[in-house]
C-alpha positions in Angstrom: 0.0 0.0 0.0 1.4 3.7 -0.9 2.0 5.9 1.6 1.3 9.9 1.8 4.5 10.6 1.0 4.9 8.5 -2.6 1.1 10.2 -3.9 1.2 12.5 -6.1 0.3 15.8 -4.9 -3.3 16.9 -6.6 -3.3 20.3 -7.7 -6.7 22.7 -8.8 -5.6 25.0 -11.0 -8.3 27.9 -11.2 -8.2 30.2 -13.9 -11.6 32.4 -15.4 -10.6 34.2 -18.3 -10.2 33.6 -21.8 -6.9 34.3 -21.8 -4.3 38.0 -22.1 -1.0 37.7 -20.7 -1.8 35.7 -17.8 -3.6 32.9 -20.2 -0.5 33.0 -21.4 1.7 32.4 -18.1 -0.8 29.8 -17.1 -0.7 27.6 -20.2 3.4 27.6 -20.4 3.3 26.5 -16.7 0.9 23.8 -16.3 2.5 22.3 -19.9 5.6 22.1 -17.6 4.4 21.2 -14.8 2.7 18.0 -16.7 6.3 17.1 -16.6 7.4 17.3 -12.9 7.5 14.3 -10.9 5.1 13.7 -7.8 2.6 16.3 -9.4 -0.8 16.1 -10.6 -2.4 19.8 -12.1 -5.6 19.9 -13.6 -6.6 23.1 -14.6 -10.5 24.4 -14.3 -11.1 27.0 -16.7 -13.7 28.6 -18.9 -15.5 27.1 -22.5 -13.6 29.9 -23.8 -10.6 29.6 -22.7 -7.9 30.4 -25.6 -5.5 27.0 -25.2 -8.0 24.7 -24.4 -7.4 22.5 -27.3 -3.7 23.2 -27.3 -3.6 21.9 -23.4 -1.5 18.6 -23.4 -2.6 18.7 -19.6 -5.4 18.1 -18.0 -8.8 20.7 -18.3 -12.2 21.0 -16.7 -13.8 23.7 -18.8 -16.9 23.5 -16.2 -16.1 26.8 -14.6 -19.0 29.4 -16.1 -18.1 31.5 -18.6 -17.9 35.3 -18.6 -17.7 36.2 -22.1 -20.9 37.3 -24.0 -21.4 39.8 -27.1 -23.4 42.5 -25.0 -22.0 44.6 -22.7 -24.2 44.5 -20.1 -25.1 40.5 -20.5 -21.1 40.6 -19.8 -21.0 42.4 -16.7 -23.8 40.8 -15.5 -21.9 37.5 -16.3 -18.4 38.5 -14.7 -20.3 39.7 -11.9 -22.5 36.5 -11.2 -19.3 34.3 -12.0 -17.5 36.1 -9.1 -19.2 33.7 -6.5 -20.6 30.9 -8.5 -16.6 30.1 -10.4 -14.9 29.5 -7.1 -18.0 27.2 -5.8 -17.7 25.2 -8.9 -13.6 25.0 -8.7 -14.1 24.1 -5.2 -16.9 21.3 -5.7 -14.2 19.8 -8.2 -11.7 20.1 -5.9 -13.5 18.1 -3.7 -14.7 15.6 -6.7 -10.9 14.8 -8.0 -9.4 14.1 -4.5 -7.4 17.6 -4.8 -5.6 18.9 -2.1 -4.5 22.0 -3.4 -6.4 25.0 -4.8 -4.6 27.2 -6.9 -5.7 30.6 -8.6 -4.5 32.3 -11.0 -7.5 35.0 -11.2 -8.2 35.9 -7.6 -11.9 36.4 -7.3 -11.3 38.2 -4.3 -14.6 40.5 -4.5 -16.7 37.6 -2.9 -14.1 35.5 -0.7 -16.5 36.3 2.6 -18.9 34.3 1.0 -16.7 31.2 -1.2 -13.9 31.3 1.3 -16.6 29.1 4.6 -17.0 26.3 1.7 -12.7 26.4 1.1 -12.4 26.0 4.9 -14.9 23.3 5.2 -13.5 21.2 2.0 -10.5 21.4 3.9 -8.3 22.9 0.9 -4.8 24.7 0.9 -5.2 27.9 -0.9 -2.5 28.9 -3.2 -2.9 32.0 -5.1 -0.7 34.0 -7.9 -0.8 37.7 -7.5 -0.1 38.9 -11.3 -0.9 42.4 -9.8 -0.4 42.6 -5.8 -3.1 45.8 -5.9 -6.1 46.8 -7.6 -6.3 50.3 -8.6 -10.3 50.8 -9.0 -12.9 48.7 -7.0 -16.3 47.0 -9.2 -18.4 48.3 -6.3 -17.3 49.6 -2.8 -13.7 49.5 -3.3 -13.1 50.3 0.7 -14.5 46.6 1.1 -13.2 45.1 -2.3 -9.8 45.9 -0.6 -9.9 44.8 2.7 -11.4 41.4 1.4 -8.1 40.8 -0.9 -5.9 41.6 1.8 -7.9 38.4 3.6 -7.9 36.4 1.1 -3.9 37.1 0.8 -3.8 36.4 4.6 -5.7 32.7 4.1 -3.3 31.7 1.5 -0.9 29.1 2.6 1.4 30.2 -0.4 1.7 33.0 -2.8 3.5 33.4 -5.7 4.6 36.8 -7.5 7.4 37.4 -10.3 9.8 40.0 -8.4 11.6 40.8 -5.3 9.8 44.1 -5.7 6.3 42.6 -5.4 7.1 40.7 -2.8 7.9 43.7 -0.7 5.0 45.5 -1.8 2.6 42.0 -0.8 4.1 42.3 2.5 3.3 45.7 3.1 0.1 45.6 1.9 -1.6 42.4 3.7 1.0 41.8 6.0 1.6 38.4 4.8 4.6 36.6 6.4 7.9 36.4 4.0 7.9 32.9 4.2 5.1 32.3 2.3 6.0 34.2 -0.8 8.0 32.6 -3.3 9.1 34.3 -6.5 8.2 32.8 -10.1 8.8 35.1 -12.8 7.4 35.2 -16.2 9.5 32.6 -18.7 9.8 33.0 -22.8 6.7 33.0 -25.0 7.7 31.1 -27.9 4.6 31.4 -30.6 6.2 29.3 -33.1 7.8 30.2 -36.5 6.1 33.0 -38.8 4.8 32.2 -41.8 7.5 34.0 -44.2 10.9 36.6 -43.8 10.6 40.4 -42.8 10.2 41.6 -46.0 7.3 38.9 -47.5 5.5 39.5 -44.5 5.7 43.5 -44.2 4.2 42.9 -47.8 1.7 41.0 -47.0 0.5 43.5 -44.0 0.5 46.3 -46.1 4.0 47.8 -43.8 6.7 49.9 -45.3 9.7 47.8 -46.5 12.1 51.1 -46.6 11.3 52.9 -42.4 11.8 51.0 -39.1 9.1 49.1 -37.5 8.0 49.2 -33.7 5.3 47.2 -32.8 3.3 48.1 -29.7 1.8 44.6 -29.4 -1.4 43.3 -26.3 -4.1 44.6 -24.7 -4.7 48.3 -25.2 -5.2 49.9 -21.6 -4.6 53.3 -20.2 -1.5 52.2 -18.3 0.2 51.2 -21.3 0.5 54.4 -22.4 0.0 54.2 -26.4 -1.6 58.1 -26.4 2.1 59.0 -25.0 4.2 56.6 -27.5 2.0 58.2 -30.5 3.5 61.8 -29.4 6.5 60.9 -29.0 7.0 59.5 -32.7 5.5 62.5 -34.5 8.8 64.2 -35.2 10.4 60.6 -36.8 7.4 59.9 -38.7 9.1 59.5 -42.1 11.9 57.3 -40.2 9.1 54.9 -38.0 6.2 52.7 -38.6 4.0 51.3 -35.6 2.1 48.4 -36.1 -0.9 48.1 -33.1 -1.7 44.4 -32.5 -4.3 43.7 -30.1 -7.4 44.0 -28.2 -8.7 47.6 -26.7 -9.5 47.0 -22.6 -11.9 49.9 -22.1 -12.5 50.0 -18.2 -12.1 54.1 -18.4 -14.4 54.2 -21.6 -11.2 54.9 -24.3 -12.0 52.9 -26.9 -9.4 52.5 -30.0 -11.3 55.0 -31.9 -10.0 57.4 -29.6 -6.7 56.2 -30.2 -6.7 56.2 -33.9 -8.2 60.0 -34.0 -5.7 60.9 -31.5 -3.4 59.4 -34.5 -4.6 61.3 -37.0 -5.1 64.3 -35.0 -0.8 64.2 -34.6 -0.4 63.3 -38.0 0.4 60.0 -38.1 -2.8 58.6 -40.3 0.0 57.1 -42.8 2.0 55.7 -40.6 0.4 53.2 -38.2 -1.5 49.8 -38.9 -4.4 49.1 -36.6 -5.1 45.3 -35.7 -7.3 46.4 -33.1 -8.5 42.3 -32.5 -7.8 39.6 -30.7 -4.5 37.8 -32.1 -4.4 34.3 -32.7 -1.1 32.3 -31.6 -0.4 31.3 -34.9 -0.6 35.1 -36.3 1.6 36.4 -33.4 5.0 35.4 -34.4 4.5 36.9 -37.8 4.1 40.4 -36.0 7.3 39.8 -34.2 9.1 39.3 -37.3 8.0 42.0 -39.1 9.3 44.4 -36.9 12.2 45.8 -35.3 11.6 46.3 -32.3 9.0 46.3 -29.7 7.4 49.4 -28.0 6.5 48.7 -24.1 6.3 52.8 -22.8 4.2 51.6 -19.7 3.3 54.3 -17.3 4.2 54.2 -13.1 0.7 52.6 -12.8 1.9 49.4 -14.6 3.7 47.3 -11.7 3.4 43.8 -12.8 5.6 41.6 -15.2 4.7 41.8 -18.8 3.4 39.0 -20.9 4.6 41.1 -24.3 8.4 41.3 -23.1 8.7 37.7 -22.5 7.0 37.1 -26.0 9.4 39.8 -27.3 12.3 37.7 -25.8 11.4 34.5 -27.0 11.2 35.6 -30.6 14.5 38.0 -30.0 13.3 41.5 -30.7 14.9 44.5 -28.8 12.4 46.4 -26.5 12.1 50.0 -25.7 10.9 49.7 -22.2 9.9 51.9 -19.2 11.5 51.2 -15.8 8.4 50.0 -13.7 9.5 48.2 -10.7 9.3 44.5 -11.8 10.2 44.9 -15.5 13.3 46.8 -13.9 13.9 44.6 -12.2 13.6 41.8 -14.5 15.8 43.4 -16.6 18.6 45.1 -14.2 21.8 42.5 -15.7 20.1 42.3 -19.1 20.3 45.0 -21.5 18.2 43.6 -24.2 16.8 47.6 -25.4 16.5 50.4 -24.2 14.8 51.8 -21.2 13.0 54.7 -20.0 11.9 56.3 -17.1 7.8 55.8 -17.4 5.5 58.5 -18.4 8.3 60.6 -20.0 8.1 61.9 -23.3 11.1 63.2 -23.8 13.0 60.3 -22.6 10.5 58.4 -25.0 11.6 60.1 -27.8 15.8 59.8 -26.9 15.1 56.1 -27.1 13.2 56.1 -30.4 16.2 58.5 -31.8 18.6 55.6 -30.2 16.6 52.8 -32.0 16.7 54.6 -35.5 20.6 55.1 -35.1 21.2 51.5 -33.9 21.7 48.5 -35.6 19.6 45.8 -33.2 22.0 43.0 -33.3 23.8 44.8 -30.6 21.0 43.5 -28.3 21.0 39.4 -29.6 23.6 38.2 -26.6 21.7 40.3 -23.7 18.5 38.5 -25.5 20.4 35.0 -25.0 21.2 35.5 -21.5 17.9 36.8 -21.0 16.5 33.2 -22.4 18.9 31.4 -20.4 17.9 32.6 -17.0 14.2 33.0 -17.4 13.0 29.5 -17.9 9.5 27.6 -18.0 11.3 24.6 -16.5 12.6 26.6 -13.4 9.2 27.8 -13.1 7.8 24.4 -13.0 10.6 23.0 -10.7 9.8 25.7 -8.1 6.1 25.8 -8.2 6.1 21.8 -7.6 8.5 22.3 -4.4 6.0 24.4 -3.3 3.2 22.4 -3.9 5.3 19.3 -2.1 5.9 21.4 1.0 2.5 22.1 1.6 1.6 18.3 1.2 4.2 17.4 3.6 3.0 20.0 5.9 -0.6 18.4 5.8 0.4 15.0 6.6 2.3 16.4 9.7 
C-alpha cells in the first residue's frame, strides 16, 4: 500500500478568463508542470478559454463562462461568475481528491462568502498575485480591498514574479515572508512566422524602406499608447508602428479614440491598426516583421509583462519603461532600451537611439535573457511548493 508521502500531490488549477498575458503564463506552466514528478495539475477553466485544445494537460472547462457579445449581458456574467466560479472550482476540488487549490485569477470580491465552503472542504489555498493591488474597486472598493488583503492572509502560499512585489505583498496584507515565493514570467515562444521580414511587411500592407515598432497586447490606459503616438511625431518619415491587439476599455477609451488621436498628430500614414484579438499562430509573424517592440508603460503598470517575455522569446529589442518588476527583470540584461515611465522626452531619446542603432547589438543580452528565465525553473519551483504544503498536511 502507498504511503502519503509517494502520492502524487493533486493540484486545482483555477483560472476564469479567456486568456491575455496571464492565459499565457498559465498555459506555459501547467504544460511544464505536466512534466514534474510527484505532481498532478488539472486546470479548471472557462469554454472559452484560448488554449483549451492546445492543453496537453489536464482541463475542466466547467467553470461558467464570462464572455458574452453585450455589454451589459457581460457584466452581468463577470459579476455573477464572481461567486458561482470558485463554488464550482471548489466542488471539483473536492470531486478529484485535490488537495490543493490554486488561482491564477483571484476572485477576491466575494471570498467572505466562497472562502466558509474552502475551509470546510479542507483545501490549501495557493494563489498568484499577477498584480499585488487593484487600482479601481467593481463596487465599494473600501471593502473590495480589505477582502483581498484576507484572502492574501488565508493563502498558505503566494506566488509573484519579483523581489519588488514581494515587498510590496508584505506591506500591503501583511503576509509573512515565508510564504512568498518568487516565479517570474519565462519565454513565449509562438512558433515560427509564416514568411521573412520583408514577405510578411508585404503581406500586411508595412513599409519595406522605415523601421518598424510594434506596440503589441491589450490596449489599456496604463500602457501608455496616447504618449508613444506623441512621441513619434517628429520621426514619422523614419518609424512605422504596427498596433496588434485587443482595446481594454474599463475608463471608456475605446481604439477610436486612439486612432483620432493618430490622425489628429499626423500619423494617419503611418500606423496599422489590428485592433482584434491575435491568434497564436498570427503572433509570431508580428514579431518578425518588426524591429523592435514598444512597451512605454506608465508608473501605474507594476506587474511583469506578458509582451516582453513574447518579445524575448522571438528575440526582438524592446524599448521599455522602468516599472519596478520589469526593472527589475531586466537590471543585468540589456536587451533595449529603457525609459523612465511617463516621460516623453525620454521616449523620444530612445526612439532616436533605436533609428541610429543597428539591433544586433541587443541578440547576446537577449540570450542571456533566455537562459535565466525559464518555464522549467518555473515548474521546478512551483512543484516544491506544492510538495511542502503536502508534507505539511500529513504532519
Amino acid at each position: 500500500m502507498m504511503s502519503e508521502n509517494t502520492l502524487p500531490v493533486r493540484v486545482l488549477h483555477y483560472f476564469a478568463f479567456p486568456g491575455g498575458g496571464i492565459g499565457r503564463y498559465v498555459h506555459e506552466l501547467l504544460t511544464r508542470l505536466r512534466d514534474q514528478p510527484g505532481v498532478e495539475v488539472e486546470l479548471a477553466c472557462i469554454p472559452s478559454y484560448h488554449y483549451l485544445q492546445q492543453a496537453t494537460y489536464p482541463t475542466w472547462p466547467g467553470l461558467r463562462d464570462i464572455t458574452h457579445p453585450v455589454a451589459f449581458r457581460r457584466r452581468m456574467r463577470f459579476a455573477i461568475n464572481l461567486l458561482v466560479n470558485p463554488v464550482r472550482a471548489i466542488k471539483r476540488a473536492q470531486l478529484t481528491g485535490a488537495q490543493i487549490l490554486h488561482l491564477s485569477t483571484i476572485p477576491h470580491v466575494t471570498f467572505a462568502l466562497w472562502s466558509r465552503k474552502l475551509k470546510k472542504a479542507g483545501l490549501r489555498l495557493v494563489a498568484t498575485a499577477h498584480d499585488v493591488r487593484r487600482s479601481q474597486g467593481l463596487i465599494c472598493y473600501p471593502y473590495e480591498i480589505e477582502q483581498l488583503k484576507r484572502l492574501y492572509r488565508a493563502c498558505d502560499a503566494l506566488f509573484v514574479h519579483s523581489e519588488y512585489q514581494k515587498k510590496d505583498l508584505i506591506d500591503f496584507a501583511g503576509v509573512s515572508e515565508d510564504k512568498i515565493h518568487i516565479v517570474p514570467h519565462g519565454p513565449s515562444y509562438h512558433g515560427p512566422p509564416q514568411g521573412d521580414k520583408m514577405t510578411l511587411r508585404k503581406r500586411y500592407g508595412v513599409p519595406l524602406d522605415k523601421q518598424v515598432a510594434l506596440f503589441f497586447g491589450d490596449i489599456r490606459p496604463d500602457k501608455n499608447l496616447d504618449l508613444f503616438l506623441q512621441a513619434m511625431v517628429p520621426y514619422k518619415d523614419r518609424l512605422f508602428l504596427v498596433v496588434a491587439g485587443q482595446a481594454k476599455n474599463r475608463d471608456g477609451t475605446g481604439i477610436s479614440e486612439y486612432i483620432a488621436r493618430a490622425e489628429n498628430l499626423g500619423l494617419s500614414g503611418n500606423i496599422l491598426w489590428r485592433c482584434e484579438y491575435i491568434p497564436d499562430n498570427e503572433v509570431p509573424n508580428f514579431f518578425e516583421l518588426c524591429d523592435w517592440v514598444a512597451m512605454p508603460y506608465s508608473s501605474r503598470f507594476t506587474s511583469q509583462s506578458g509582451v516582453l517575455n513574447v518579445a524575448m522569446a522571438h528575440r526582438r529589442p524592446v524599448l521599455v519603461s522602468t516599472t519596478p518588476t520589469i526593472a527589475e527583470t531586466l537590471k543585468n540584461f540589456p536587451v533595449g532600451v529603457m525609459v523612465s515611465p511617463d516621460s516623453l522626452e525620454e521616449l523620444r531619446r530612445a526612439i532616436v537611439t533605436f533609428l541610429n542603432t543597428d539591433q544586433s547589438c541587443f541578440k547576446e543580452s537577449i540570450e542571456s535573457y533566455l537562459k535565466t528565465y525559464s518555464w522549467e525553473k518555473n515548474a521546478s519551483t512551483t512543484a516544491l511548493v506544492y510538495e511542502e504544503l503536502r508534507r505539511a498536511c500529513v504532519q
